[in-house]
C-alpha positions as CSV (number, residue, x, y, z in Angstrom):
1,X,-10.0,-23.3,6.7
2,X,-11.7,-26.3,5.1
3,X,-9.5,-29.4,4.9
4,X,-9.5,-32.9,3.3
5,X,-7.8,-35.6,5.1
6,X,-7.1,-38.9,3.0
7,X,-5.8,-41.0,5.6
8,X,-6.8,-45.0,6.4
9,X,-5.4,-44.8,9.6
10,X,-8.2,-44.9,12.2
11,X,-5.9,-43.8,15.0
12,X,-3.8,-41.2,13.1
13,X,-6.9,-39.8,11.2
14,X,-8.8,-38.9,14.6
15,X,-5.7,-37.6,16.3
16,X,-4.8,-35.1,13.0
17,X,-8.2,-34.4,12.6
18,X,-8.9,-33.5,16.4
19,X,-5.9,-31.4,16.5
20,X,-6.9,-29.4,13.5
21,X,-10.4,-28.8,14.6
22,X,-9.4,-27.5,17.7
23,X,-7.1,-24.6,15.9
24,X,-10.7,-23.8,14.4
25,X,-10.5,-25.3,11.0
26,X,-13.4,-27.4,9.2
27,X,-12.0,-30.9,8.3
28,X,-13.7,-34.0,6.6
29,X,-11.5,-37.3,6.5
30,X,-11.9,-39.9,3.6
31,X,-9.9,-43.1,4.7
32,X,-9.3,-44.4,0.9
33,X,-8.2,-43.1,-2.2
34,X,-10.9,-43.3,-4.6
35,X,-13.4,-41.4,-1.7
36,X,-10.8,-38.8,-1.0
37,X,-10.0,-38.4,-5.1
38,X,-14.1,-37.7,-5.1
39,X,-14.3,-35.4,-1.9
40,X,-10.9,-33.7,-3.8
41,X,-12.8,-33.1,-7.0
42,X,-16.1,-32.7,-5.8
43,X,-15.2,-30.1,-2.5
44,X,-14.1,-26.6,-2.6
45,X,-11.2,-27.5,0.4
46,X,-8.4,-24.7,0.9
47,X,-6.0,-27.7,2.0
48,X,-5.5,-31.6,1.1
49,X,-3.1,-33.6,3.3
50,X,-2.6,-36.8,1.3
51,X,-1.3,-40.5,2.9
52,X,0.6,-41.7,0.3
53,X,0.0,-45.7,0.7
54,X,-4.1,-45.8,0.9
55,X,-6.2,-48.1,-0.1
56,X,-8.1,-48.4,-4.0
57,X,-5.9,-45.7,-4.8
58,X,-2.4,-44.6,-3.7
59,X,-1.7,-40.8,-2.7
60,X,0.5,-40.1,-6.0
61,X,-2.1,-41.1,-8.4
62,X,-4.7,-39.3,-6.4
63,X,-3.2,-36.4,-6.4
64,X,-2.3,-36.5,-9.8
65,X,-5.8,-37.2,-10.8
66,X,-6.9,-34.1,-8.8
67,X,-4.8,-31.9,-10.4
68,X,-5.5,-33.2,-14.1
69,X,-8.9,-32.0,-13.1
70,X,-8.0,-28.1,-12.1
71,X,-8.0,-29.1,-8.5
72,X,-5.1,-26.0,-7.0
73,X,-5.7,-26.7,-3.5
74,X,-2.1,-26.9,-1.7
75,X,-1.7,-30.5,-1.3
76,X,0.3,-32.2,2.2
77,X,1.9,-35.7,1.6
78,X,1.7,-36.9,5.5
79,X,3.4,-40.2,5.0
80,X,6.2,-43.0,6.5
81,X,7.5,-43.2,3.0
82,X,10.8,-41.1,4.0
83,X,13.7,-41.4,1.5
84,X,14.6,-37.9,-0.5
85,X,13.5,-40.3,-3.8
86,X,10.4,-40.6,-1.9
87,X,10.2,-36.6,-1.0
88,X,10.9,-35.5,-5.0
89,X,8.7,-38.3,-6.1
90,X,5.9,-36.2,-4.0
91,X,6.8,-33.3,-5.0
92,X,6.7,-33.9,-8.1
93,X,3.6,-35.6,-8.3
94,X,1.9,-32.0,-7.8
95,X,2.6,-31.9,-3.6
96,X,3.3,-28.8,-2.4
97,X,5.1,-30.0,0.9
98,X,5.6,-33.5,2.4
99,X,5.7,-34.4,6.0
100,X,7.2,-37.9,7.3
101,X,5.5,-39.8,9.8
102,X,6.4,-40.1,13.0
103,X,5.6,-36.7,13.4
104,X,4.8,-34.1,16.0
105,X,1.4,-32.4,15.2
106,X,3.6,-29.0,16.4
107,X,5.1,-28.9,12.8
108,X,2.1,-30.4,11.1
109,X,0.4,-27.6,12.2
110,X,3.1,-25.5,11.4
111,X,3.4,-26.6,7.9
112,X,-0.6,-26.3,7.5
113,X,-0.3,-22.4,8.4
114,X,2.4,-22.1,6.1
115,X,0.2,-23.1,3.1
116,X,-2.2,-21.5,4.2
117,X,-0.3,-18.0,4.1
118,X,0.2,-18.5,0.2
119,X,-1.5,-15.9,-1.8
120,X,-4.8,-16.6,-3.7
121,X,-4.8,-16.5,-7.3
122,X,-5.6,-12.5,-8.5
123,X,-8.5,-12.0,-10.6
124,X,-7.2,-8.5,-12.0
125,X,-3.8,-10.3,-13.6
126,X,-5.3,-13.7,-15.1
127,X,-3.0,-13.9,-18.0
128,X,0.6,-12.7,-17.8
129,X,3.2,-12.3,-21.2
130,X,6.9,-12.1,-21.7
131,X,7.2,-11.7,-25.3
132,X,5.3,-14.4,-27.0
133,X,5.1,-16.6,-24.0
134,X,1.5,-16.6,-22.6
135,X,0.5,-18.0,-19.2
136,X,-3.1,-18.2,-18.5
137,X,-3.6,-18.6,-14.6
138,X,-7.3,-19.7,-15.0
139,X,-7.3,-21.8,-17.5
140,X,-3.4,-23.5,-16.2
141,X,-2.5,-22.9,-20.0
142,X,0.8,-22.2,-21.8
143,X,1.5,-21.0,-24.9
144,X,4.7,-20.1,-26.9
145,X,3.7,-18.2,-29.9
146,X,1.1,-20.5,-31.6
147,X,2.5,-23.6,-29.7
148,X,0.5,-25.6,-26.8
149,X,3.5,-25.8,-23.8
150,X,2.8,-29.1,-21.8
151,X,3.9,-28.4,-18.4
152,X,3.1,-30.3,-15.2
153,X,1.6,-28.4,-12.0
154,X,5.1,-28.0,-10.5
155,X,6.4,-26.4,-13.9
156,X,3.2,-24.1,-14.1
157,X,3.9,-22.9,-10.6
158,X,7.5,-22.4,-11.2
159,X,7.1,-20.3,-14.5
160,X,3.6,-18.5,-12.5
161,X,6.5,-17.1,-10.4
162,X,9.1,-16.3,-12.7
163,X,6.7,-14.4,-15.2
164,X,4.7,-12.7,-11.9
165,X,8.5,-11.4,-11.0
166,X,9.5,-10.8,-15.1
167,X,12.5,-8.9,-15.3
168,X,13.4,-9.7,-11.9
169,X,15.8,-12.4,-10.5
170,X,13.8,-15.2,-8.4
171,X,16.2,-16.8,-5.8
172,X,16.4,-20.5,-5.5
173,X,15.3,-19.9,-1.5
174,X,12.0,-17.9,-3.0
175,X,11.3,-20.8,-5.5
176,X,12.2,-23.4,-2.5
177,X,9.5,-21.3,-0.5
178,X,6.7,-20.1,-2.5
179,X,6.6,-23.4,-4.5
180,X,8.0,-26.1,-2.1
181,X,7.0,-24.5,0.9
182,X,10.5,-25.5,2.5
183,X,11.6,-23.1,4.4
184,X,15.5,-24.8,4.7
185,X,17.0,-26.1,1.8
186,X,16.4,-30.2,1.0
187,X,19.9,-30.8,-0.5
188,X,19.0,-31.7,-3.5
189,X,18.7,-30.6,-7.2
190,X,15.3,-30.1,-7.2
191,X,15.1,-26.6,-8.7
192,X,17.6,-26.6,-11.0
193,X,16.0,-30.2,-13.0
194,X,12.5,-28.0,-12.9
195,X,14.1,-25.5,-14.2
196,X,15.9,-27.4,-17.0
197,X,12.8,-29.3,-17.5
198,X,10.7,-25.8,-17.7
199,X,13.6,-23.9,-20.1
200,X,13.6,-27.2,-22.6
201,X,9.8,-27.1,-23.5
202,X,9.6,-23.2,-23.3
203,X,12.8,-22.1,-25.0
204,X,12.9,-25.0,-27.4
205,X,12.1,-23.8,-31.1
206,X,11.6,-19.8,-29.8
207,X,13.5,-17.6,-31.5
208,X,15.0,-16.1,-28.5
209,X,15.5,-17.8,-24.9
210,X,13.3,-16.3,-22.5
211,X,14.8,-17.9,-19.1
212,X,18.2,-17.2,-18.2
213,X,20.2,-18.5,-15.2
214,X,21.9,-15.2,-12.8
215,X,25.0,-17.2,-11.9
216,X,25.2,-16.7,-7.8
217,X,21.3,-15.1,-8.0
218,X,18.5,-17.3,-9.5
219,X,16.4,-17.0,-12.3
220,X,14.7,-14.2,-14.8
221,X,12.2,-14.4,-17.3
222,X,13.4,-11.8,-20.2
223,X,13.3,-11.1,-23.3
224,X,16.7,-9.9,-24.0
């Protein structure tokens, strides 16, 4: 697996990226943020795992900037910033796990093959449709009808799931996992303000809701 580090500590840059090479992956390290935001943009990595507080340019902008730009790599905040504001402010910011330091590099690597066990985009379903609702998976667009749906790269992932499972109810543990990678649950509200978020700009102005709430279930795209 070919992975970016964007860490500007020396010492904790060697030891991750020692570990990792010696569990057989590729890894290049960048040790500020405008160099890893390049190496992001520019590099076809499988895996980014982001310090937040770097140098030039801090981990949430990076990573915003890369995604802007169509990067989809899973992205790892690895960081000492450790407060659950901290965590959803990650998350949030188009992270797909976060990590606190001090760490063990046990679950680091842990967390690393749990990204890395997510399913690749498939070629042979590029666009998927609910009634009028249109998803394009290559392009990262949404539509409504003849409406543009602004969504940010958490929201797209969330509704990529609910419209891959249409018809079907999507737990809160199989959002949690597939687009959080936590595997325990963070104790917070995390899904259900995506998911208000996500219903408001898709549902708003349709003539017919698409996403419905299965009280004690999860969630369903439908067109009732």
């Amino acid at each position: 697996m070919r992975i970016l580090l964007v860490e500007d500590d020396a010492e904790t840059a060697r030891f991750v990226t020692q570990g990792l090479k010696q569990n057989g992956n590729h890894v290049e390290a960048a040790g500020n943020g405008h160099d890893g935001l390049y190496r992001a943009t520019t590099g076809n990595f499988d895996l980014i795992i982001v310090d937040r507080m770097l140098p030039g340019l801090d981990g949430l902008s990076l990573v915003r900037a890369a995604r802007g730009t169509g990067v989809a790599a899973p992205v790892l905040f690895l960081t000492a910033l450790g407060s659950v504001d901290d965590r959803v402010l990650g998350l949030e910011s188009g992270g797909d796990d976060y990590l606190v330091k001090p760490f063990s590099f046990a679950e680091l690597n842990a967390r690393v093959n749990a990204l890395a066990r997510r399913p690749p985009l498939r070629d042979e379903q590029p666009v998927l449709s609910v009634a009028d609702l249109q998803l394009d998976r290559l392009r990262r667009q949404v539509r409504r009808g003849e409406d543009a749906v602004e969504l940010q790269p958490r929201e797209f992932e969330i509704l990529e799931l609910l419209m891959l499972n249409a018809g079907r109810v999507v737990t809160r543990t199989m959002l949690l996992e597939q687009v959080w990678s936590f595997h325990f649950d963070p104790g917070t509200n995390i899904v259900e303000t995506h998911i208000s978020r996500i219903r408001g700009k898709i549902d708003r102005g349709g003539d017919r809701p698409l996403i419905h709430t299965v009280r004690g279930a999860g969630y369903v795209v439908r067109a009732d």
